[in-house]
Phi, psi and omega in degrees: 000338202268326160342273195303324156295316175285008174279319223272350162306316175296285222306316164321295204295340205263316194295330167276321170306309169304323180273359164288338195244337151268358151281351169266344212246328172301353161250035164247002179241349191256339194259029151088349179298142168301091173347285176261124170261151204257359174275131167324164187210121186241115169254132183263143188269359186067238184298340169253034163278156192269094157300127171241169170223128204290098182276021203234294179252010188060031176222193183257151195237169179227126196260119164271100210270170163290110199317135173223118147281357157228069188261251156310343157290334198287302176338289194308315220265292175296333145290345128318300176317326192275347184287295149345324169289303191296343185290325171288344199263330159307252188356297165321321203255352164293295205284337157323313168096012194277055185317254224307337176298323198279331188292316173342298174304307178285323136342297185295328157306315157290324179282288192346312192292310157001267176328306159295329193252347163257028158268299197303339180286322181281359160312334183265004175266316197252205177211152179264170218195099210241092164009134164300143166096359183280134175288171207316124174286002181284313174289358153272353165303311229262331165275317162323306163322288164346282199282348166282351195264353187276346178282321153307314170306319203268300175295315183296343194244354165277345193300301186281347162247002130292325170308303216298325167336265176357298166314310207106351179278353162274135192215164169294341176268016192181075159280333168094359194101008192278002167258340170279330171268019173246311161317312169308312207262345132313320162287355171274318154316276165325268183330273201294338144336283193297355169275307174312297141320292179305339185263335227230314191272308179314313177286306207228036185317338171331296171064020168205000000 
């Protein structure tokens, strides 16, 4: 029984992930917008743009360096791996009978993910200058934007069943998900590997 609830528990979190990732992706494919624009492309941080000022006309002008991926994206992308490795090294040292190592492990994995995702965030705070021929930067917002909200779901729900670990109310006789949800926080890990390649290193392997 207990089986089955955390299978039917994995399959709930991957059916809202999926569908959060076609709500970023159906409407660049259905309202006629373009996947790749042929255009230079300047994304703003808004409030967290870098200003200079223009001695010639006198005003602020907004300075967009060249998009590279492998600056704070790449940072965030290796802190997500690694936080992935420690999700595996719970789960492992979980199945092991190793408790308070595996919680260790699974800690360690929330701060990493942490970590990562607030690299990733901040390609989007300040602002880029996206090469002609580079894909749409909205859809790429718009899947970051994504992968940020899943990362919040995912952390709150490995975050709560390391607490429970912690408490006692979770036991290797009584886990609670704590191995569906650390699983999850590895396929979480994954996923932004394959955007990060396909989306971001592939189209600009250059990176300047």
């Amino acid at each position: 029984m207990a089986r089955k609830a955390a299978l039917f528990g994995f399959l709930a979190i991957q059916a809202v992930t999926i569908a959060l990732w076609l709500s970023a992706l159906v409407p660049f494919l259905t309202n006629g917008r373009p996947l790749i624009d042929g255009a230079q492309q300047i994304w703003s941080g808004g409030g967290f743009s870098t200003l200079d000022s223009s001695f010639r006309s006198g005003r602020d002008v907004v300075l967009a360096p060249r998009f590279n991926p492998y600056g704070v994206l790449l940072t965030g992308t290796l802190l997500m791996l690694a936080a992935g490795a420690a999700a595996v090294a719970a789960i492992m040292l979980w199945r092991r009978s190793k408790v308070w190592f595996a919680v260790g492990a699974a800690i360690s994995a929330l701060l990493l993910g942490a970590g990562g995702n607030w690299f990733i965030a901040t390609q989007w705070q300040g602002d880029s200058a996206f090469p002609p021929g580079y894909l749409n930067a909205d859809l790429l917002y718009a899947l970051s934007k994504t992968f940020n909200t899943l990362f919040y779901i995912c952390f709150a729900l490995f975050a709560v069943s390391t607490v429970l670990v912690i408490a006692g109310v979770a036991t290797r006789d009584k886990p609670l998900g704590f191995q569906v949800v650390a699983i999850n926080w590895v396929l979480l890990a994954a996923s932004w590997l394959l955007i990060f390649i396909v989306v971001f290193v592939i189209p600009y392997p250059g990176g300047d």
